[in-house]
C-alpha positions as a Markdown table, in Angstrom:
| # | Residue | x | y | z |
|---|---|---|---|---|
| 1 | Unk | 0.0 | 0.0 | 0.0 |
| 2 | Unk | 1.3 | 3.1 | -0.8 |
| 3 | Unk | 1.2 | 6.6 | 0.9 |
| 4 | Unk | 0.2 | 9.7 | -0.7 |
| 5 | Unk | 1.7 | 12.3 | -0.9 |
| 6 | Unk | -0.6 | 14.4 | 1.6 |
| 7 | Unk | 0.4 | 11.1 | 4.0 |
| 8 | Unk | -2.9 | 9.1 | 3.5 |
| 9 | Unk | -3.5 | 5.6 | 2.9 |
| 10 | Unk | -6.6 | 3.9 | 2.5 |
| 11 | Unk | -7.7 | 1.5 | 5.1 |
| 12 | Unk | -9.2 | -1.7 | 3.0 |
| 13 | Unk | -12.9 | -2.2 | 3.0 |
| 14 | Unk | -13.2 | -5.9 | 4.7 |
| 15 | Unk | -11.0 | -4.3 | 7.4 |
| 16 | Unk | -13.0 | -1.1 | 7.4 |
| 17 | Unk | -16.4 | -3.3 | 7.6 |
| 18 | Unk | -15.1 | -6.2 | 10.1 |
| 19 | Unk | -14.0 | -3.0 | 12.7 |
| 20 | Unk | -16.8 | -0.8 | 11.9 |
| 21 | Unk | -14.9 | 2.0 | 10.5 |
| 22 | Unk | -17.3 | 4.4 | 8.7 |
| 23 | Unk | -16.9 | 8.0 | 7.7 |
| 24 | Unk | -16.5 | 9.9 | 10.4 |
| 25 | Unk | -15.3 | 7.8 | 12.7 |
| 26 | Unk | -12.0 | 8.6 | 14.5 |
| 27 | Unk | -8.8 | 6.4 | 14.9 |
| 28 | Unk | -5.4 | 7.5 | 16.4 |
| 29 | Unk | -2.3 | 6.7 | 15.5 |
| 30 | Unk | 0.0 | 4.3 | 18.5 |
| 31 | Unk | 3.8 | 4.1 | 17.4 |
| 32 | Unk | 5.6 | 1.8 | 19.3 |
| 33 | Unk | 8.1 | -1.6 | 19.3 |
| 34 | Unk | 8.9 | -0.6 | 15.9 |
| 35 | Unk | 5.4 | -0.9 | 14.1 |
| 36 | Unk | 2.6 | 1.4 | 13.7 |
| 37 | Unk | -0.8 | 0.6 | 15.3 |
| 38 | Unk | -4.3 | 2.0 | 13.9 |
| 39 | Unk | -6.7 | 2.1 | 16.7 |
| 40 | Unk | -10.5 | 3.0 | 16.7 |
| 41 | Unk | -11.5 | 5.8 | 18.9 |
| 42 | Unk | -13.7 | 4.8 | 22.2 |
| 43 | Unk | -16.9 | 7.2 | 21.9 |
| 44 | Unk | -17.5 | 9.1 | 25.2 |
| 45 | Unk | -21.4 | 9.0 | 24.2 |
| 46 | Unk | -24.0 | 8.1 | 21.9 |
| 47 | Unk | -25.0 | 9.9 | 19.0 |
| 48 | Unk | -28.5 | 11.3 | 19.0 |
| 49 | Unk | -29.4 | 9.2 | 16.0 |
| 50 | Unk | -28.4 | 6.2 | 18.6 |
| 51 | Unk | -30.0 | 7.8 | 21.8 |
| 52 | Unk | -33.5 | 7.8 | 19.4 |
| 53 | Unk | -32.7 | 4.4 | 17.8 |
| 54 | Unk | -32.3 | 3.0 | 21.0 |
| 55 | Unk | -35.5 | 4.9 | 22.6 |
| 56 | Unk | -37.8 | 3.6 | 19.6 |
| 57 | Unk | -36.3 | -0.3 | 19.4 |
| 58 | Unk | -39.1 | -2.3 | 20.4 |
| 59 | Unk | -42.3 | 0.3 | 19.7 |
| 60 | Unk | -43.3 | -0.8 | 16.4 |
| 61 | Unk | -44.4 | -4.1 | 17.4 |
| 62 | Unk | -48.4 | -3.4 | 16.3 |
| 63 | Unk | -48.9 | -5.0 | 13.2 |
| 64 | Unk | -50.7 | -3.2 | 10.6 |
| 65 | Unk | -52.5 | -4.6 | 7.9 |
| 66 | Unk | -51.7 | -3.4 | 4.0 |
| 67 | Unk | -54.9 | -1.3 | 3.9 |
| 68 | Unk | -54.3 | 0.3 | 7.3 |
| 69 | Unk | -50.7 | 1.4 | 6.5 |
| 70 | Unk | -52.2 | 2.9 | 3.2 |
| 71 | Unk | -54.9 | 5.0 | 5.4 |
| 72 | Unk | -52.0 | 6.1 | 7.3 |
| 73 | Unk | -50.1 | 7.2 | 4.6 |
| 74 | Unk | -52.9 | 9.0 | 2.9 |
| 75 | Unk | -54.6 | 10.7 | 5.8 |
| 76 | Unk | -57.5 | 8.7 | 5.6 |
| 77 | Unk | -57.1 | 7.4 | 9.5 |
């Protein structure tokens, strides 16, 4: 892998998928023992869209029928 000239590389996707690296997340560099370690950043605390995720798991449990979600989506109900 090469780096650029800017110093970037690009971290390979099945890597980036199997540690759950997506945009935004943060990493930090560890030099030590003669290698270079990329590590993921521990969040301090959820991300609003978590906090809500996390509030609504579990409410949608009603099941609707076709026709009902169709009322809903018109106004009808």
């Amino acid at each position: 892998m090469l780096v650029s000239t800017k110093g970037q590389v690009t971290i390979p996707q099945a890597i980036r998928e199997r540690h759950g690296i997506e945009p935004g997340t943060e990493v930090e560099f560890v030099d030590g023992d003669g290698r270079i370690e990329v590590r993921v950043v521990a969040r301090a605390q959820a991300t609003r869209g978590e906090r809500l995720v996390k509030r609504l798991r579990g409410s949608g449990e009603r099941r609707l029928t076709t026709d009902e979600i169709m009322a809903l989506t018109r106004g009808d109900a």
